[in-house]
N, CA, C and O atoms as a GROMACS GRO file, in nm:
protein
  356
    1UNK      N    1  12.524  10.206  12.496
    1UNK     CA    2  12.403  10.286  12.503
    1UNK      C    3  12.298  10.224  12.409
    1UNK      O    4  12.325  10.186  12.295
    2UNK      N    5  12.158  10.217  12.473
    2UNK     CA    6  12.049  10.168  12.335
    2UNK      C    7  12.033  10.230  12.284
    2UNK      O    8  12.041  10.345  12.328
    3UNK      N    9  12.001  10.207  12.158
    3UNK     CA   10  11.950  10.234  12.064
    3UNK      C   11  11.820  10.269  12.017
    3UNK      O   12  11.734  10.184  11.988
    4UNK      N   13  11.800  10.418  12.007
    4UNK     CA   14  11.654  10.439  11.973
    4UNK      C   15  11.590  10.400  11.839
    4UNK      O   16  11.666  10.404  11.742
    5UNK      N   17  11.492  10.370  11.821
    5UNK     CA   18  11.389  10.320  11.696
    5UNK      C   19  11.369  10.462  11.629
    5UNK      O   20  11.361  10.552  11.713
    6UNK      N   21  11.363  10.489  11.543
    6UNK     CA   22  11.285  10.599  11.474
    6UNK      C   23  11.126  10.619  11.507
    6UNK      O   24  11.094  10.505  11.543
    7UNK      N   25  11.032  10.684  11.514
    7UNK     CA   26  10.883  10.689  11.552
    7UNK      C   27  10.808  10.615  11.454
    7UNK      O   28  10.707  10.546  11.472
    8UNK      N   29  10.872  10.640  11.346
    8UNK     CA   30  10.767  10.538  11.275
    8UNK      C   31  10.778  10.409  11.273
    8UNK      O   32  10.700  10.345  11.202
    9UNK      N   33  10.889  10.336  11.360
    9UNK     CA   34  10.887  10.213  11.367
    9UNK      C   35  10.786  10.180  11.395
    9UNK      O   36  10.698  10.115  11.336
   10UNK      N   37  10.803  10.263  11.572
   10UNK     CA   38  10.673  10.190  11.668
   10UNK      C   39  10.556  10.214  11.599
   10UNK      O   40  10.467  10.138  11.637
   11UNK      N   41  10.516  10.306  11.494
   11UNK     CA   42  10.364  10.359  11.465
   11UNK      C   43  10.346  10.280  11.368
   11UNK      O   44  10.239  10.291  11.309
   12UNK      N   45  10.458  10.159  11.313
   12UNK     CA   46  10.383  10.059  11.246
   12UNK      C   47  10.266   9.977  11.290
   12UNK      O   48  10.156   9.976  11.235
   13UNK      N   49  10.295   9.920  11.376
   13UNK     CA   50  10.207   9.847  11.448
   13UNK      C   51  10.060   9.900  11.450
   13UNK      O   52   9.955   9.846  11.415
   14UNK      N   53  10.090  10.039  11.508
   14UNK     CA   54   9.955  10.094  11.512
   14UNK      C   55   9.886  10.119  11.410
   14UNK      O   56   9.764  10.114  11.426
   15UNK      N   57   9.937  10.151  11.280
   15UNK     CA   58   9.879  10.171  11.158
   15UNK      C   59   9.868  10.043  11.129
   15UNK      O   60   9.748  10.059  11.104
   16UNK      N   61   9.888   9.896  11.102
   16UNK     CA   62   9.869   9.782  11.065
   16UNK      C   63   9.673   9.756  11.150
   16UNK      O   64   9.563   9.728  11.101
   17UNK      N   65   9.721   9.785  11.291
   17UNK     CA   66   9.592   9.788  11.371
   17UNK      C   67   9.478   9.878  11.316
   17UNK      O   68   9.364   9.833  11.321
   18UNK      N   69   9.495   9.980  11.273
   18UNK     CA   70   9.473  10.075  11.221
   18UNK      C   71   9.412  10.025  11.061
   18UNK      O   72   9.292  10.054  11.056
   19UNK      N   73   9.433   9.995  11.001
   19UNK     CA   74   9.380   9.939  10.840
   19UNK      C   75   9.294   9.774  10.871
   19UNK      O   76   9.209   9.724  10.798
   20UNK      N   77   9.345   9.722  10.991
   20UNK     CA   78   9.258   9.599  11.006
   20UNK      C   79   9.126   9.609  11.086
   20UNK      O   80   9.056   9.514  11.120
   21UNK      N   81   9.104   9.734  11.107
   21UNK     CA   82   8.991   9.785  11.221
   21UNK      C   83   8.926   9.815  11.068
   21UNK      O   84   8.838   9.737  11.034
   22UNK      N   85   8.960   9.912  10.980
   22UNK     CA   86   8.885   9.938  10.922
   22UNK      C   87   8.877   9.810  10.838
   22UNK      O   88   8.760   9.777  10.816
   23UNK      N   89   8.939   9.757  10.803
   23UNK     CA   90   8.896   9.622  10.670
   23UNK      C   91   8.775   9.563  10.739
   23UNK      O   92   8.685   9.524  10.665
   24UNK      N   93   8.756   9.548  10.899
   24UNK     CA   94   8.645   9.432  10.954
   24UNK      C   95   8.519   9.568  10.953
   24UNK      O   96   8.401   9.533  10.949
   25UNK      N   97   8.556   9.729  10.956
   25UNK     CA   98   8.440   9.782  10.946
   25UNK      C   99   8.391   9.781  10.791
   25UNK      O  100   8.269   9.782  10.780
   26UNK      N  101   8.456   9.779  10.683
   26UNK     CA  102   8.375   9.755  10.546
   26UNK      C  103   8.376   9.634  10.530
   26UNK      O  104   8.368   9.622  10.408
   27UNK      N  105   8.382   9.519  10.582
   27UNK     CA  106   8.376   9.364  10.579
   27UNK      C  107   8.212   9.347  10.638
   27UNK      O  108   8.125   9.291  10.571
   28UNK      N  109   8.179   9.423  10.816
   28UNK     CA  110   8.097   9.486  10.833
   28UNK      C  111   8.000   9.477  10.769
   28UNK      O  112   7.925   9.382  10.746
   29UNK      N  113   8.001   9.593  10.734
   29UNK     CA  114   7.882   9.662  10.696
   29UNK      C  115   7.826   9.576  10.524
   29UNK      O  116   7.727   9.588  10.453
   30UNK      N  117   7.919   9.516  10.520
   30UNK     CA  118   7.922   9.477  10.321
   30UNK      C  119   7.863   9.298  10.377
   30UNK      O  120   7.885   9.205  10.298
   31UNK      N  121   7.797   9.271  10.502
   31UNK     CA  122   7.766   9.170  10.534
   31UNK      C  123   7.631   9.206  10.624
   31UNK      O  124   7.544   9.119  10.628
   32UNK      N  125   7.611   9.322  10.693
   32UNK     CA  126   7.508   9.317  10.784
   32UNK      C  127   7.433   9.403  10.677
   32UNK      O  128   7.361   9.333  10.606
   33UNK      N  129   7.432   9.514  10.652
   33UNK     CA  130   7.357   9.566  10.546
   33UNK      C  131   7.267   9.507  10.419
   33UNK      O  132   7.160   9.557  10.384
   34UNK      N  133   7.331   9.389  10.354
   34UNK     CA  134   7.231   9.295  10.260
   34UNK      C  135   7.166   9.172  10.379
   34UNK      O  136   7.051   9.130  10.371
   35UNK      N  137   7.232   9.143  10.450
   35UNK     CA  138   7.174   9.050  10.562
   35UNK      C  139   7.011   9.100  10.647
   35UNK      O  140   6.913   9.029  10.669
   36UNK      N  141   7.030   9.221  10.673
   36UNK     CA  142   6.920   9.306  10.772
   36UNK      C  143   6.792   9.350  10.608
   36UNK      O  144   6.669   9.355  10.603
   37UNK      N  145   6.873   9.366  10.529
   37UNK     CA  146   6.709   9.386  10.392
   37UNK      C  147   6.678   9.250  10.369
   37UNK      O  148   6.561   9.217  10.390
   38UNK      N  149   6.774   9.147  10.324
   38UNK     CA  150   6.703   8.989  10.315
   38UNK      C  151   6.610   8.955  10.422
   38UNK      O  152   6.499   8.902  10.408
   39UNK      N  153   6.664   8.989  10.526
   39UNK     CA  154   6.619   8.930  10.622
   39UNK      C  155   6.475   9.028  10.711
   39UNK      O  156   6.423   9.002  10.819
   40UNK      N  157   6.445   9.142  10.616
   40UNK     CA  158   6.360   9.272  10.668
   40UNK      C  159   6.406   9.239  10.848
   40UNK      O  160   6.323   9.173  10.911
   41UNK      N  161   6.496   9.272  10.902
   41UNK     CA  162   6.510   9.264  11.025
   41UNK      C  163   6.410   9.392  11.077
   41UNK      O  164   6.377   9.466  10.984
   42UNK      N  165   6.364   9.425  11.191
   42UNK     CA  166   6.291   9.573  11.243
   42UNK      C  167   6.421   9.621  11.337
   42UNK      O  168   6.498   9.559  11.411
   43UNK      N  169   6.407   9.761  11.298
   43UNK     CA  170   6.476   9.802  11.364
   43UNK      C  171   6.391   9.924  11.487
   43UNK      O  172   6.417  10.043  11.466
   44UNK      N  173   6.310   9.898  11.586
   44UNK     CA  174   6.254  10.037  11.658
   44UNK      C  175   6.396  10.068  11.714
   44UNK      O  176   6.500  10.004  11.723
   45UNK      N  177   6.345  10.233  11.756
   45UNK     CA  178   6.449  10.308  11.826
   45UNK      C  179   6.472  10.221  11.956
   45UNK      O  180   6.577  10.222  12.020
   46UNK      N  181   6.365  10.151  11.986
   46UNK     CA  182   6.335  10.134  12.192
   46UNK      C  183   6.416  10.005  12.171
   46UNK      O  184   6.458   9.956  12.276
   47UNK      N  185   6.444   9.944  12.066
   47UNK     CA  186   6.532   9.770  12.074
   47UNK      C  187   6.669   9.772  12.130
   47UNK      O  188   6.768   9.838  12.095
   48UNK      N  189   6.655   9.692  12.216
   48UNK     CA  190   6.835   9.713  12.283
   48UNK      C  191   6.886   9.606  12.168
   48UNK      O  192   6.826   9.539  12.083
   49UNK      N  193   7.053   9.624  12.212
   49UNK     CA  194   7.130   9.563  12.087
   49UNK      C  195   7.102   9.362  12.075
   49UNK      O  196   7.100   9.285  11.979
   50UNK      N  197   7.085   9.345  12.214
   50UNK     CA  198   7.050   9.184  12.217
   50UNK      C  199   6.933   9.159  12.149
   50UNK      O  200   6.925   9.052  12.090
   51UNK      N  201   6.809   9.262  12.145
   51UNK     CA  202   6.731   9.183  12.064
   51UNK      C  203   6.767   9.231  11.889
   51UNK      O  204   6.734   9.150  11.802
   52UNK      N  205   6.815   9.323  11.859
   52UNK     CA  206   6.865   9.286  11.698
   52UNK      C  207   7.009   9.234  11.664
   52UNK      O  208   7.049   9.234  11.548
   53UNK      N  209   7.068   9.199  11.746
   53UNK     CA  210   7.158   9.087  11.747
   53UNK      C  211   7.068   8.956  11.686
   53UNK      O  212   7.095   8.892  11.584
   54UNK      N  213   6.986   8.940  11.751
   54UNK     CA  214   6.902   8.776  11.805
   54UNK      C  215   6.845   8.783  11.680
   54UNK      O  216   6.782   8.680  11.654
   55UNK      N  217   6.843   8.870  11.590
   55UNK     CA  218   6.736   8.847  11.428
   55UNK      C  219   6.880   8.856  11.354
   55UNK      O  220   6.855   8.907  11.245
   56UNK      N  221   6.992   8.836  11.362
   56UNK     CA  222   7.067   8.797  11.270
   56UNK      C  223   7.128   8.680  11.288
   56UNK      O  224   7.145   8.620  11.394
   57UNK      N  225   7.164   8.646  11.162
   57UNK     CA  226   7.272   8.494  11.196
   57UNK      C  227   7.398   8.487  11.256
   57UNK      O  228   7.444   8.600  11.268
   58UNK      N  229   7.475   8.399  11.300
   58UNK     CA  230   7.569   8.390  11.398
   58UNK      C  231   7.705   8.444  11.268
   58UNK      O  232   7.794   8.516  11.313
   59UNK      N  233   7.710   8.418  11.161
   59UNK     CA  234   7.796   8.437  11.045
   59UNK      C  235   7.793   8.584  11.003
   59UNK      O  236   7.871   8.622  10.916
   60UNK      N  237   7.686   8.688  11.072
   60UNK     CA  238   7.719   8.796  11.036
   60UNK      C  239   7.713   8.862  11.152
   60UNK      O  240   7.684   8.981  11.142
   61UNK      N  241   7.734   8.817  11.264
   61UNK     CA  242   7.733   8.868  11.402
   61UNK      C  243   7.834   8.929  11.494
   61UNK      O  244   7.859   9.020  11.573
   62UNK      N  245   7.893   8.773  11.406
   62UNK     CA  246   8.087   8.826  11.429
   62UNK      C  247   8.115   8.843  11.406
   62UNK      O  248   8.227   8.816  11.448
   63UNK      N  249   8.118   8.916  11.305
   63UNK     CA  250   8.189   9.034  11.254
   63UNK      C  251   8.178   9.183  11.319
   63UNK      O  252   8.266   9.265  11.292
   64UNK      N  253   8.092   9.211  11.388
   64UNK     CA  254   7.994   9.314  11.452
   64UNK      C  255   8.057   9.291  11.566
   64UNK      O  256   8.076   9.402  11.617
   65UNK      N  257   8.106   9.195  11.644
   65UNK     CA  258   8.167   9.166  11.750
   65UNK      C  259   8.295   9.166  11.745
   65UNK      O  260   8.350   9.196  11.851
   66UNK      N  261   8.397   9.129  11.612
   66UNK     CA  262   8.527   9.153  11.576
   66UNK      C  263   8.568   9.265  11.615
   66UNK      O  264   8.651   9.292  11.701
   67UNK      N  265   8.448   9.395  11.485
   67UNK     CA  266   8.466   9.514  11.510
   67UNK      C  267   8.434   9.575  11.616
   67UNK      O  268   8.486   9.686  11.626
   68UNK      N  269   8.367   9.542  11.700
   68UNK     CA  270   8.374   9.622  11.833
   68UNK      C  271   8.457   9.573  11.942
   68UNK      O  272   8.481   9.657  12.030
   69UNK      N  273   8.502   9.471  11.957
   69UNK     CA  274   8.666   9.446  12.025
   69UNK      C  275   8.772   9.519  11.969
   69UNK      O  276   8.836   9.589  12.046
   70UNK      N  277   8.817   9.516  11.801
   70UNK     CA  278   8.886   9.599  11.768
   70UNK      C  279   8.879   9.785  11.787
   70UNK      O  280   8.952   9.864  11.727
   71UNK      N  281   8.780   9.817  11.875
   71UNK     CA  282   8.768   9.945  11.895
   71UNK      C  283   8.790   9.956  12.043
   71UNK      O  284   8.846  10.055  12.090
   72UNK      N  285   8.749   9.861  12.117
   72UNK     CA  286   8.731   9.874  12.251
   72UNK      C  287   8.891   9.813  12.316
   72UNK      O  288   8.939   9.873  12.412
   73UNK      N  289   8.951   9.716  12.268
   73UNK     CA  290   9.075   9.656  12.393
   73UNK      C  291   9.198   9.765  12.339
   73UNK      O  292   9.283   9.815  12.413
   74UNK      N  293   9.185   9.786  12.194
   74UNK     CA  294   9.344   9.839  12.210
   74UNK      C  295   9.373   9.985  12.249
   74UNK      O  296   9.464  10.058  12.212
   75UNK      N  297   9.296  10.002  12.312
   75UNK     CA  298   9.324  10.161  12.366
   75UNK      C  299   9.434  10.175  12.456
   75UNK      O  300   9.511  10.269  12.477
   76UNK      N  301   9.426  10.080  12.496
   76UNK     CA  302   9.595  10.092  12.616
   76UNK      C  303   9.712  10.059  12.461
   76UNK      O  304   9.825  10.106  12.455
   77UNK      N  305   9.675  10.005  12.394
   77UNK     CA  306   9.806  10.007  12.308
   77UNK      C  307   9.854  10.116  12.209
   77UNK      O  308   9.967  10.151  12.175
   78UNK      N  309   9.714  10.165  12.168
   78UNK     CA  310   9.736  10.300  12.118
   78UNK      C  311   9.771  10.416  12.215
   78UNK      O  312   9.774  10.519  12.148
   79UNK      N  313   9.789  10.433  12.302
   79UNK     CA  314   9.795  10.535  12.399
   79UNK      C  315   9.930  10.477  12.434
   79UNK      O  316  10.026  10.553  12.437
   80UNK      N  317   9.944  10.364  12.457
   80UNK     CA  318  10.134  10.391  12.473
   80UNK      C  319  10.236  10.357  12.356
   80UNK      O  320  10.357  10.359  12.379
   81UNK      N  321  10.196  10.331  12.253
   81UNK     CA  322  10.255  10.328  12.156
   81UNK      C  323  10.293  10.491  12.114
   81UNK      O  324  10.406  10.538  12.096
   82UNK      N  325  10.169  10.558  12.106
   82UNK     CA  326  10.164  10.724  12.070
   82UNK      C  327  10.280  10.772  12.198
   82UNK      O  328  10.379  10.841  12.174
   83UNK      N  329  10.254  10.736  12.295
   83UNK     CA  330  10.316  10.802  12.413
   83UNK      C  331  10.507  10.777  12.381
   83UNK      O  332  10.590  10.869  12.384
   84UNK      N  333  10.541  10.614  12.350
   84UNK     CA  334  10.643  10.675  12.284
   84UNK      C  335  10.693  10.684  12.160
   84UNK      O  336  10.812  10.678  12.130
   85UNK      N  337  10.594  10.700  12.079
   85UNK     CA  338  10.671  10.803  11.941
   85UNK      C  339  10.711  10.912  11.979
   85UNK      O  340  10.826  10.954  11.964
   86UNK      N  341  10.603  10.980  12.040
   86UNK     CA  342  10.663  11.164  12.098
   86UNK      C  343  10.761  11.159  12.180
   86UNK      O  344  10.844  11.251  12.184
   87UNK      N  345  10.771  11.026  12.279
   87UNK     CA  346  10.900  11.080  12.361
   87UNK      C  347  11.033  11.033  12.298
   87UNK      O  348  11.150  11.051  12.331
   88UNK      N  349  10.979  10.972  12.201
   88UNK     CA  350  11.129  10.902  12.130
   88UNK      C  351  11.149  10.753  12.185
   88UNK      O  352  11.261  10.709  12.160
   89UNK      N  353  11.111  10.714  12.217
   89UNK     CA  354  11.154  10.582  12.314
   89UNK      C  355  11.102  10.483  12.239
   89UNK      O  356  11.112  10.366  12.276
   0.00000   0.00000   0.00000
């Protein structure tokens, strides 16, 4: 018969994912925030994201792009990871 994992095995993973989402959001912000005052970037309400993308440098861009992949792909992994802690599996 297999052998079940305990839940917090599997919810390692997710918490590892989980602390590296946030390290790239205060990595973030601790890079675009002095970047956008050096740089007086404008911000109007009516600017889509490509044109204040296009007033920053490529070195603080990706990071902004790190963090929003890290929010957007792993949703299928968080949703079945969670799915089996509760069922036990």
């Amino acid at each position: 018969m297999a052998e079940t994992l305990p839940a917090s095995a599997i919810l390692q993973p997710v918490m590892a994912l989980v602390l590296w989402t946030f390290v790239m959001w205060v990595w973030l912000y601790a890079t675009r925030i002095p970047a956008i005052r050096r740089l007086r970037v404008k911000m109007p309400p009516t600017q889509t994201k490509e044109a204040f993308n296009a007033q920053l440098p490529p070195e603080v861009r990706w990071k902004a792009d790190n963090y929003n992949h890290l929010l957007e792909q792993p949703v299928l992994f968080y949703a079945v990871a969670l799915t089996l802690a509760v069922l036990g599996a």
